[in-house]
C-alpha positions as CSV (number, residue, x, y, z in Angstrom):
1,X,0.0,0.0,0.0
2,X,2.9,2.5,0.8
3,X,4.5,1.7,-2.6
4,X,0.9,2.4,-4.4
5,X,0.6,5.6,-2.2
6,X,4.7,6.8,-3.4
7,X,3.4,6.0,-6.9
8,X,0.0,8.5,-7.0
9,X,1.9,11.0,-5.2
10,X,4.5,11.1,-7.8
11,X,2.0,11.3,-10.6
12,X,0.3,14.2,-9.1
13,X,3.3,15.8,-7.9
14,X,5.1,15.8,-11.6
15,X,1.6,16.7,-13.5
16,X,1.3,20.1,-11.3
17,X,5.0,20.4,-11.8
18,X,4.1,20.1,-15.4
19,X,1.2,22.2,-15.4
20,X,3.0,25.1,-13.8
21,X,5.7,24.9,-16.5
22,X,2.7,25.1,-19.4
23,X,1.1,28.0,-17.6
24,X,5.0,29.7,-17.2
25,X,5.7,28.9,-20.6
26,X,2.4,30.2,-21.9
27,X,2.8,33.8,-19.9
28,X,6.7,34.2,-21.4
29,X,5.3,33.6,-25.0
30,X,2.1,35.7,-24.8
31,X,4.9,38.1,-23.3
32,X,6.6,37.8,-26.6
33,X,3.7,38.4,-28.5
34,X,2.9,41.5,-26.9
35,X,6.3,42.7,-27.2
36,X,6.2,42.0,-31.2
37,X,3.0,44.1,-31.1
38,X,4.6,46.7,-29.7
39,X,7.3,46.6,-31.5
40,X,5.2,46.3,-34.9
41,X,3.2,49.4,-33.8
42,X,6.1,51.7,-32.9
43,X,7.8,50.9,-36.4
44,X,4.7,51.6,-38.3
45,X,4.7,55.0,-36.4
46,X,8.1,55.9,-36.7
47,X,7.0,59.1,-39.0
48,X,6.2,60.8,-35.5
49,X,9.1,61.5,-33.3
50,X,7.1,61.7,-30.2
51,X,4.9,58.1,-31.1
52,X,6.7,56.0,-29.3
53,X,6.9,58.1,-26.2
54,X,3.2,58.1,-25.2
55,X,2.6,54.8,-27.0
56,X,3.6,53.0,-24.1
57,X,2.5,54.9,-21.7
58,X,-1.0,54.9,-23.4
59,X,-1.0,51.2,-23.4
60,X,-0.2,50.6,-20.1
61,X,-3.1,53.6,-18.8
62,X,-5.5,51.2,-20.3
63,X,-4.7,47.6,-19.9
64,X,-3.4,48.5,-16.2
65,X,-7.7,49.3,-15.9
66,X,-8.3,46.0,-17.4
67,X,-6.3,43.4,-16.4
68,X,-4.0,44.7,-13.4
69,X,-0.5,45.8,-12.4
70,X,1.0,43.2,-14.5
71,X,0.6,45.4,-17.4
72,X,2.8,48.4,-16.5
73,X,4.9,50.6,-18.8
74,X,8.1,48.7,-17.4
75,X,6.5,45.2,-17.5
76,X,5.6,46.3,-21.3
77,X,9.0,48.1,-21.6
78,X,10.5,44.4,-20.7
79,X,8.0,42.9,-23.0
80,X,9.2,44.8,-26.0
81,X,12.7,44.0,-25.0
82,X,11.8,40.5,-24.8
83,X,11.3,40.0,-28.2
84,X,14.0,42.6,-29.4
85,X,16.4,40.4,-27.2
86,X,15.0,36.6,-28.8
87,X,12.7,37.6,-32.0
88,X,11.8,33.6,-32.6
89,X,9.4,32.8,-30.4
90,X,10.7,29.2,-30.4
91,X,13.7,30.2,-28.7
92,X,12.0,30.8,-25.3
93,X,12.8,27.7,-22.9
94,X,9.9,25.8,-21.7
95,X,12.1,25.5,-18.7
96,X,12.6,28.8,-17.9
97,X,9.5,31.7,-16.5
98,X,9.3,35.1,-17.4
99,X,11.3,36.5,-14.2
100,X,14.1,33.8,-15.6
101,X,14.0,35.9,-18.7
102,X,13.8,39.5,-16.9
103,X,17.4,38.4,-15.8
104,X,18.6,37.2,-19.0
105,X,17.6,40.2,-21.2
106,X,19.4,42.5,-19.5
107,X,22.6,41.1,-20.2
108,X,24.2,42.6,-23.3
109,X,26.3,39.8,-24.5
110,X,24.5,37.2,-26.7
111,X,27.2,33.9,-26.2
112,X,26.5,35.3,-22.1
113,X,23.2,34.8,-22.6
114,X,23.7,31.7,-24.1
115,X,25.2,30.2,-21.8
116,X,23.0,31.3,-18.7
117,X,20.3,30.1,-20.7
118,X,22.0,26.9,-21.2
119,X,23.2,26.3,-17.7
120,X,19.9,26.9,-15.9
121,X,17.8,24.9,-18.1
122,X,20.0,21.6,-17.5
123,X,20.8,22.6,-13.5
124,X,17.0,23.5,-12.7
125,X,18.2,26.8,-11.6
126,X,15.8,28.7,-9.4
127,X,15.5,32.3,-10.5
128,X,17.6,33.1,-7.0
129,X,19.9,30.9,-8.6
130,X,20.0,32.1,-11.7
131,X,20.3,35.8,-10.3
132,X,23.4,34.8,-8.0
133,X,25.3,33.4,-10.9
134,X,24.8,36.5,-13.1
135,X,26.2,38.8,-9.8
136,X,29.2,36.3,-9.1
137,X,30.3,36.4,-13.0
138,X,30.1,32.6,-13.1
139,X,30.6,32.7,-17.0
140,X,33.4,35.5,-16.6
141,X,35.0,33.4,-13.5
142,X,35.0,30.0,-16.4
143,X,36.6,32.2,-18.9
144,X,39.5,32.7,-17.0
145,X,40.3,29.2,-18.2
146,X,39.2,28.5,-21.3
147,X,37.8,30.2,-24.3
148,X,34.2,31.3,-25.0
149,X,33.4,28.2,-27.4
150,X,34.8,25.9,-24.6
151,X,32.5,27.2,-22.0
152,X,29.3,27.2,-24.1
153,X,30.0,23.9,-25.2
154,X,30.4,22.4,-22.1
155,X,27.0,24.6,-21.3
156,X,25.1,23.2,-23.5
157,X,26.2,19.5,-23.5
158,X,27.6,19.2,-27.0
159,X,30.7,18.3,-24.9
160,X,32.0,17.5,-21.7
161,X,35.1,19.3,-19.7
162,X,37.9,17.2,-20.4
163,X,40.8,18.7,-18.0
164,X,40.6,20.0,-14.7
165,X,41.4,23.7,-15.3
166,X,37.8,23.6,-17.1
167,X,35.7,22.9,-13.9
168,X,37.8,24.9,-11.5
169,X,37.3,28.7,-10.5
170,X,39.3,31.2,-9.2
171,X,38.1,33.1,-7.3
172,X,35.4,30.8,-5.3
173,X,32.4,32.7,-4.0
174,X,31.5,31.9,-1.0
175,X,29.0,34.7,0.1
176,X,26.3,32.1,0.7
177,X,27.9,30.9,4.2
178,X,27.2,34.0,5.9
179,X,30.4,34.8,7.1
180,X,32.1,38.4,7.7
181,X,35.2,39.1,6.4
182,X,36.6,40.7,9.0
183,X,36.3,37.8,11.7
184,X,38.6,35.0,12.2
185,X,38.0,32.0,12.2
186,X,39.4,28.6,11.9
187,X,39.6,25.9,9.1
188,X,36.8,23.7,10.9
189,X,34.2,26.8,10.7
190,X,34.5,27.2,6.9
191,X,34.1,23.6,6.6
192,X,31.2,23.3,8.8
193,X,29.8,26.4,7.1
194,X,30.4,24.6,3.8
195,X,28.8,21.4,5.0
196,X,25.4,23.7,6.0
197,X,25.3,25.1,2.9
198,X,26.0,22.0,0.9
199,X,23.8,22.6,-1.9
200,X,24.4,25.7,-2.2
201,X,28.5,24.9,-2.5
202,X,27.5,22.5,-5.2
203,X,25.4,25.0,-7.1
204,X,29.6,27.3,-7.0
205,X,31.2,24.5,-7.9
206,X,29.6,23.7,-10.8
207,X,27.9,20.8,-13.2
208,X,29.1,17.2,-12.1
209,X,30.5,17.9,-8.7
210,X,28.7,14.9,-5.6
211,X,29.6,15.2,-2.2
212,X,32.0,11.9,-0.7
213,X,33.7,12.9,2.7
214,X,34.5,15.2,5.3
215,X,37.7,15.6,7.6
216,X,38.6,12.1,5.5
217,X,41.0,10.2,7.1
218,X,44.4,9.0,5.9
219,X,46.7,6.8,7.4
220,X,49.9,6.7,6.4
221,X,52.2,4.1,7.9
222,X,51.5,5.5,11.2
223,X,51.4,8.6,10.5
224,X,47.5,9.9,10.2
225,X,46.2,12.7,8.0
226,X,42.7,14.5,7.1
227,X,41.8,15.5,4.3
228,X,39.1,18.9,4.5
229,X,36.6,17.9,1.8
230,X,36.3,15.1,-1.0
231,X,34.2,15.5,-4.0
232,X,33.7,13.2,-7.0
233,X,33.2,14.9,-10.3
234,X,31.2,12.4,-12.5
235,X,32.3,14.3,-16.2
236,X,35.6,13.9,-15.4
237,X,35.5,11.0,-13.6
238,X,38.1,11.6,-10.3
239,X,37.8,12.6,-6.9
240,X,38.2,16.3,-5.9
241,X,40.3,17.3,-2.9
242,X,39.8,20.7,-0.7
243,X,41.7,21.7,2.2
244,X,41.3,25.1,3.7
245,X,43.6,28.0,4.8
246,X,42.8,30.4,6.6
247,X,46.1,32.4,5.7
248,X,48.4,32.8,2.6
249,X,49.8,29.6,1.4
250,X,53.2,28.2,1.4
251,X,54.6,25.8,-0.5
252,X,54.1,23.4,2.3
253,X,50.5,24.0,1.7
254,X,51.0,22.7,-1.9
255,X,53.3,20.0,-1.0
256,X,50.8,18.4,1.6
257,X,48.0,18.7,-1.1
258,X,50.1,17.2,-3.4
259,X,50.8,14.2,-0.9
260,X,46.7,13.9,-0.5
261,X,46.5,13.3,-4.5
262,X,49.2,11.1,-4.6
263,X,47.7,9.2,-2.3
264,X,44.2,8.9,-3.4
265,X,46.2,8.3,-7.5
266,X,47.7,5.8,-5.6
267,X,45.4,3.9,-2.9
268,X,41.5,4.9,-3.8
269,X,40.9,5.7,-7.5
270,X,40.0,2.7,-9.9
271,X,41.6,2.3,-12.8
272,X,39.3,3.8,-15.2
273,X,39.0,6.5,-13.0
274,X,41.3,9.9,-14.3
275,X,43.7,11.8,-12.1
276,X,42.3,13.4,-8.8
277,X,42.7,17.0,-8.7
278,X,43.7,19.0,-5.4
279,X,42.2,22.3,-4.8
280,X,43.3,24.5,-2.2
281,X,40.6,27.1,-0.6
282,X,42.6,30.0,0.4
283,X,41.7,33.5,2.0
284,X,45.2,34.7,-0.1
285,X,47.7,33.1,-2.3
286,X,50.7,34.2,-3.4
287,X,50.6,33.4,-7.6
288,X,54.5,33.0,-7.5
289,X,54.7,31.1,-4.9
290,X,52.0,28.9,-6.5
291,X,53.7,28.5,-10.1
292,X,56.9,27.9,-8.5
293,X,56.0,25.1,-5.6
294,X,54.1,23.4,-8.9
295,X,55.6,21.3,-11.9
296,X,55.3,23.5,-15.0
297,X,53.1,20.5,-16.6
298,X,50.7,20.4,-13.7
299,X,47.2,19.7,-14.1
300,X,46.4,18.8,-11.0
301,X,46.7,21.0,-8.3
302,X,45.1,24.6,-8.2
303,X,44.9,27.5,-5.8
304,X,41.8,28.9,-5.5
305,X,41.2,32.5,-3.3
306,X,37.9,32.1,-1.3
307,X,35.5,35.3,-1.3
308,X,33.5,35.3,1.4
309,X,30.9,38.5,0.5
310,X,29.7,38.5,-3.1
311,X,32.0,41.6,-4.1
312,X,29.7,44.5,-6.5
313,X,30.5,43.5,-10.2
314,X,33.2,46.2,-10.7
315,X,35.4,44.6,-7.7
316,X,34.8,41.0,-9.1
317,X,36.0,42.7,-12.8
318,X,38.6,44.0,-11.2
319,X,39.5,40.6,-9.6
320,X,39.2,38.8,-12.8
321,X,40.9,41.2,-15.2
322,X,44.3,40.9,-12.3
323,X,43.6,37.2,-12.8
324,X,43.9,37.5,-16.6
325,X,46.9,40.2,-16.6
326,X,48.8,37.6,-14.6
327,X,47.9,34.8,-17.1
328,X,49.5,36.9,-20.2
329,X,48.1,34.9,-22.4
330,X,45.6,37.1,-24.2
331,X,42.7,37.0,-22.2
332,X,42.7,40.7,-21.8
333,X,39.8,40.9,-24.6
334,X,37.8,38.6,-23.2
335,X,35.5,41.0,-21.3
């Protein structure tokens, strides 16, 4: 009887689901629709300067009477830029409501759009989540290590990452813990703060990433080690190692990371399994120090500075360009 109960509950569970993505999908297009009116209209008037000034504000005067606030001369504004944004109607995403597309029509970039679009139809993204990926500069933050085609690629599944500098990002946003800067705290209260927050770590990290262990523990011929955080990455196949500092790190920070991966090459991973990568959370890093504690053919061990407010978009720039400059590789156009 429970396992007939499950069943029913599912089925009407995933129908409203479904029905609520219809009625969605049916505002955003009649959205559309409106937009192409307007859009039709203001061309067709485009012999008086002043027509499309009061047009709008016309429009909205009347059907505000008729059918509510959801016809205001911003909400028709939007409308019209709507369809000026995606002029096929059959590009709008089932998957995605109208306060999805608010987000994504303000951006001015179309392979940016692109790739939002992408990424939040195959993650499910929330419009929360969708907002706080546009503020952190997700797509910016995975340009920093690959090109534009990569990135949009990988977005919209006509390929997977295939290296490990493709899923990692530097600098790692952390504003969702709810930690101030200017306190201090230990390794453990990131961690646990992490752990708390697990799904919304996951959402940072990025397509592919599962959750294996905390504080795991290694024991090395007597000698006994813990490792922060393990992930598994299922695109690349290999376990993903985090430890946290608090401080700058040294190149005994990289050296003990190094011994974690070696270990896990070593003792854990299967043999269809790829590398593990090491990542190392830090409040500051010294980039030097970094390239010169690190083979010049690594691939598997990364620095990655934690922020732990969500910077306004200028500082992240800012972050991101440094990042770039440091690379010297050309990046410099990207943005």
């Amino acid at each position: 009887m429970s396992d007939f109960l499950t069943d029913i509950r599912q089925i009407i569970s995933e129908a409203r689901r479904q029905a609520v993505r219809s009625v969605n999908h049916a505002l955003t297009v009649m959205y559309w629709h409106i937009g192409n009116r307007i859009v039709e209209e203001e061309q067709r008037g485009k012999e008086r300067a002043d027509y499309k000034a009061y047009l709008l504000k016309d429009l909205a005067h009347t059907l505000e009477k008729e059918f509510g606030d959801g016809f205001s001369r911003r909400q028709l504004e939007l409308m019209r830029q709507l369809y000026m944004v995606f002029p096929i109607a059959n590009a709008l995403s089932s998957e995605l409501t109208w306060t999805h597309y608010k987000h994504l029509i303000r951006l001015d970039d179309a392979d940016k759009r692109a790739f939002y679009i992408a990424e939040a139809t195959k993650n499910a993204w929330t419009v929360r989540d969708l907002e706080r990926q546009i503020h952190s500069l997700l797509y910016e933050r995975l340009l920093l290590s690959q090109d534009k085609e990569s990135v949009l690629a990988i977005a919209q599944g006509t390929s997977n990452p295939s290296e490990a500098f493709q899923i990692i990002k530097d600098p790692t946003v952390l504003e969702f813990l709810g930690l101030k800067p200017q306190s201090s705290y230990y390794e453990e209260d990131i961690e646990t703060a992490i752990i708390t927050h697990i799904q919304a770590f996951l959402l940072e990290l990025g397509n592919g990433f599962s959750f294996v262990a905390r504080q795991k523990r290694l024991n090395i011929e007597g000698d006994e080690f813990r490792i922060d955080l393990v992930f598994y990455n299922r695109l690349l196949q290999c376990f993903v190692l985090f430890d946290i500092k608090m401080d700058k790190i040294t190149h005994k920070d990289l050296g003990q990371l190094q011994m974690y991966v070696n270990y896990y090459d070593r003792e854990v991973k299967e043999d269809f399994e790829r590398s593990t990568i090491g990542v190392l959370l830090c409040a500051d890093k010294n980039d030097a120090v970094v390239k010169y504690s690190l083979p010049e053919d690594n691939k598997q061990i990364f620095a990655s500075k934690y922020l732990l407010t969500l910077p306004t978009e200028q500082q992240l720039l800012d972050e991101i360009k440094k990042e770039w400059e440091r690379l010297g590789n050309n990046t410099r156009d990207k943005l």
